[in-house]
N, C-alpha and C positions, 0 to 999 in steps of 0.2 A: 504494500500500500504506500503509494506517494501521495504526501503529505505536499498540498499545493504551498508554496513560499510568499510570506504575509510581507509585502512590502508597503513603507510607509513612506508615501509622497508629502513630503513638506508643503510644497506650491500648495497641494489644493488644502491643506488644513484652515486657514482662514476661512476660503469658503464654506466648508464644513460648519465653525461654529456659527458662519452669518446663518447660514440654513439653519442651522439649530433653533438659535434664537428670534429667528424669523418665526418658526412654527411654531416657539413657546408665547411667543408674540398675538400669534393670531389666535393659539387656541384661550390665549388669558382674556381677548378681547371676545371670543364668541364665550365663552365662558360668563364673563359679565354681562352680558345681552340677555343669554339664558336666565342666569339668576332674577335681572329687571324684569324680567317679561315676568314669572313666574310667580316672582313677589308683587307686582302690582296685581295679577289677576290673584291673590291672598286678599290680598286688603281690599279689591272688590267684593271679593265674596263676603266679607268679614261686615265692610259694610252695608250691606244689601242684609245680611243677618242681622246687623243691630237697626235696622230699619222697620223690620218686621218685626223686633223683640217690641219697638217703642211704640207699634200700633196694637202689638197684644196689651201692654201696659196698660196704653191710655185706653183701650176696650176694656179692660178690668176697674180703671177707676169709674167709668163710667155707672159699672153696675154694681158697685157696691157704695152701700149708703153709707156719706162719712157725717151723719148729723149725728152728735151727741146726746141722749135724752136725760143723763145724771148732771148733776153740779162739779162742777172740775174747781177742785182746792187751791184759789188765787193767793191769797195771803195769811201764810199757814204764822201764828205770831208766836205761840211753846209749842215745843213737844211734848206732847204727851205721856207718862211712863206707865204700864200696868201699875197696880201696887196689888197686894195681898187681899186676901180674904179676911174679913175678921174674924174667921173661925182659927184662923193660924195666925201665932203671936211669932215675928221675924227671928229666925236662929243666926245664932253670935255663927257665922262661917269662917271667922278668924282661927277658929281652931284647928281647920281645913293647913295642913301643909303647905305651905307659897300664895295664901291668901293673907292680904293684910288690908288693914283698913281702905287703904285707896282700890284696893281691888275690887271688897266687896262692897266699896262702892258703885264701882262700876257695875259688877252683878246685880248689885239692888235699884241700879236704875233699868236695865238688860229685862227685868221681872223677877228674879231671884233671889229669892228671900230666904229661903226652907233649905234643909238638906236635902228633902225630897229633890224640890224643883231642882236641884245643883244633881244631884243624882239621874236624873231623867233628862236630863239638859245633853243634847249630845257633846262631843269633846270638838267637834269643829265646829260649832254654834259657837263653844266656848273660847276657843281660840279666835272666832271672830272677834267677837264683843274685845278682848285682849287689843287684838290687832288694829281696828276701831279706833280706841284709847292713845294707839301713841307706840313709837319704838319701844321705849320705857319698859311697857307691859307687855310687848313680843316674846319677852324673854322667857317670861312665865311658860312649865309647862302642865297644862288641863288634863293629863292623861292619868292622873292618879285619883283626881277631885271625886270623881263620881263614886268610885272603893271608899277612899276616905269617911264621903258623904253619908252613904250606905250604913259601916260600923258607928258614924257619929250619930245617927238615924233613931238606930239601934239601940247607942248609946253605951255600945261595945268600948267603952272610953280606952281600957288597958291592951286591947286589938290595935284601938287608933295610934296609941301613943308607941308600940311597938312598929308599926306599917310606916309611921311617920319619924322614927329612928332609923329602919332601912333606907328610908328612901333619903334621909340625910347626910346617912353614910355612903352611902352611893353617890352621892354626887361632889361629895371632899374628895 
């Protein structure tokens, strides 16, 4: 087998890369045509689509009634807070582990008076009303309150006072 002889002509290598660069030339500029063409019929269609979304729209306002029939609350002047029952005298919740006065403040304007309610109160409820308040009282954490509440309820006072020893040892 003869292996035909690969000779390199200098002369024509310029031409070579003008060819080259000629076709990379032409296919970058048909290249860019295509993409125009393409993208503009996109954004045809695109808005021809949001043309017909804003006559569905405005067909749906049409047919639904926006008249109000209740009293809409202009100048709202307190808030309001629940308060308690008078059948339930408010429980000291200070005895609550990471409750201190400012807190159960906030709880007793939140409605929370009782162990109960503090017991029945979910723990992200209660970390709202927290988060509410202020960075301050973020830091507090609600995931023991409702146990606490419970033995305090109960009145489990030597349960409490142990659950509320763990949990201050755990966190030194």
């Amino acid at each position: 087998m003869n292996l035909p002889a690969i000779s390199l002509d200098l002369d024509s290598f310029p031409v070579a890369v003008a060819e080259i660069a000629l076709l990379l030339l032409g296919a970058t500029v048909a290249g860019w045509f295509l993409a125009k063409v393409i993208i503009k019929k996109r954004i045809d269609n695109l808005q021809e689509l949001l043309e017909e979304k804003k006559y569905e729209l405005a067909q749906l306002r049409t047919l639904t009634d926006t008249t109000v029939d209740y009293p809409i609350a202009t100048n709202a002047s307190k808030t309001v807070y629940p308060t308690i029952s008078p059948d339930h005298a408010p429980d000291d919740l200070k005895v609550i582990e990471g409750i201190g006065p400012k807190i159960e403040e906030i709880l007793n304007k939140a409605g929370i008076h009782t162990y109960e309610q503090l017991m029945e109160t979910p723990v992200l409820r209660t970390a709202g009303y927290l988060k509410k308040a202020g960075p301050r009282y973020q830091l507090q954490d609600p995931s023991s309150w409702p146990e606490q509440a419970a033995l305090a309820k109960q009145q489990k006072w030597e349960e409490l006072e142990r659950l509320k020893l763990k949990l201050i040892s755990g966190r030194e």
